[in-house]
N, C-alpha and C positions, 0 to 999 in steps of 0.2 A: 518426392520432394527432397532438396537439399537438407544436410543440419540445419544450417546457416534460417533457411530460410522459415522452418519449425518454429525452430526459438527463437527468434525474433515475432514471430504470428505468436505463440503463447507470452512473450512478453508484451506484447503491443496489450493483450488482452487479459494480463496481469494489469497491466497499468488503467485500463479504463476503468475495472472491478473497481481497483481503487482508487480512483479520481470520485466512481460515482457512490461508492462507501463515504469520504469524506464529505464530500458535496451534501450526503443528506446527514450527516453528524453535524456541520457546520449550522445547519440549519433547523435542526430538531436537539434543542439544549439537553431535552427532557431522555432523548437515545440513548442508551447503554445501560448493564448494569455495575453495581458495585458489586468486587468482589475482592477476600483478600488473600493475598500471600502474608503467613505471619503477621504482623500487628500494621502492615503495608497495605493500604485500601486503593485499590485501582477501581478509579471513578471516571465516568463520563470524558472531563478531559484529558485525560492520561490514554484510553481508547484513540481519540481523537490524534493524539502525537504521537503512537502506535501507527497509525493509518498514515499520517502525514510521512512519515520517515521509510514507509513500506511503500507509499508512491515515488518519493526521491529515488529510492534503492530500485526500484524497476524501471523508471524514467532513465535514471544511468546507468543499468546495465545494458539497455536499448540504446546508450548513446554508443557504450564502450564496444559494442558487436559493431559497429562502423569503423574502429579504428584497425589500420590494416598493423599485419604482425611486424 
């Protein structure tokens, strides 16, 4: 198989991991734990806009492999 055509198959499936990571974050409040960096507590929704920014960022690099050089 082509580069091209690799990485875009590992992102498509980058991107679902995390659509269906969010999907059950959204819906299960009680998901994740707390943990912290320094006096920084990374909670539940903090997780949650972790995952969300990690599907944007795979959603657009899956746009940007379409854009020719």
């Amino acid at each position: 198989m082509k580069t091209k055509t690799v990485l875009r198959t590992i992102s498509i499936l980058m991107f679902v991991v995390a659509v269906i990571y969010l999907s059950y974050a959204l819906t299960h409040p009680e998901f994740g734990e707390v943990f912290y960096i320094g006096n920084f507590a990374v909670g539940p929704a903090l997780w949650r806009l972790f995952y969300l920014i990690y599907a944007v960022i795979t959603a657009g690099l899956f746009a940007m492999s379409y854009i020719k050089k």
